[in-house]
N, C-alpha and C positions, 0 to 999 in steps of 0.2 A: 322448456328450453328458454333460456334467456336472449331477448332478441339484442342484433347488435348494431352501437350507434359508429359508420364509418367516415371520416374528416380526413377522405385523400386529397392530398401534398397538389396533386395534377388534375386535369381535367378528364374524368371517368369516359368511356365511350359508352354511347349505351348500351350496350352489348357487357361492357364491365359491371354499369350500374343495374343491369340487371341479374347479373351474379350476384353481385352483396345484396340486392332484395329481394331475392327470389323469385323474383316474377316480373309480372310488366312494372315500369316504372310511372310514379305518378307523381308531382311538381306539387306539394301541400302549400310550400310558400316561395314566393319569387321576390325578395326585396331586393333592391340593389346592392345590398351589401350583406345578402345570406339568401341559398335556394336550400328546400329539405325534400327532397326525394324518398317516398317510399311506397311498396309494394298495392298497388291498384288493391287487387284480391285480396289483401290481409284480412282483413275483418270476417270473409266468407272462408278461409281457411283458416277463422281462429286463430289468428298469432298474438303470441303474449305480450302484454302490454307496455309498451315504451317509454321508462319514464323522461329519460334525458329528449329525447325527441319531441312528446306531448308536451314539456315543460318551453322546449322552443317554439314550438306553431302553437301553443294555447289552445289546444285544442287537441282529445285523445287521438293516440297514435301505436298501432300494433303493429308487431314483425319489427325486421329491420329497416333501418334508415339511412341515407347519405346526408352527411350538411357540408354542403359548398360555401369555400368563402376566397374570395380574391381571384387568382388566376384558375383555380380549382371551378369555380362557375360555369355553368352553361352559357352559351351567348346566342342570343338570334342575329343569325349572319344574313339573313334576306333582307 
């Protein structure tokens, strides 16, 4: 199965973003102006390899992915 790269409009809940990655979510890049979110567990349940994802974080990336940009972003509000 071809894993899939998701670029929501709004800001995911995490409970959202863990639906489109199937599992717990894990924060691979935090810049100010892009976060990419993807499945913690991927690699130990084997998810197929991501290329639009891995091609953003430089670095390989399996299962699905979020990439946050603008109001879509995470924000630390403490």
């Amino acid at each position: 199965m071809n894993p899939s790269t998701y670029t929501p409009k709004i800001r995911p809940t995490l409970e959202e973003a863990q639906a489109m990655v199937g599992g717990y979510v894990e924060m691979v890049v935090d810049r100010p102006d892009l976060q990419v979110l993807v499945d913690e567990d991927g690699y130990m349940k084997r998810g197929s390899f991501n290329n639009k994802a891995s091609e953003l974080c430089n670095m390989p990336i399996v299962g699905n992915a979020i990439v946050l940009k603008g109001k879509a972003m995470w924000v630390d509000e403490d």
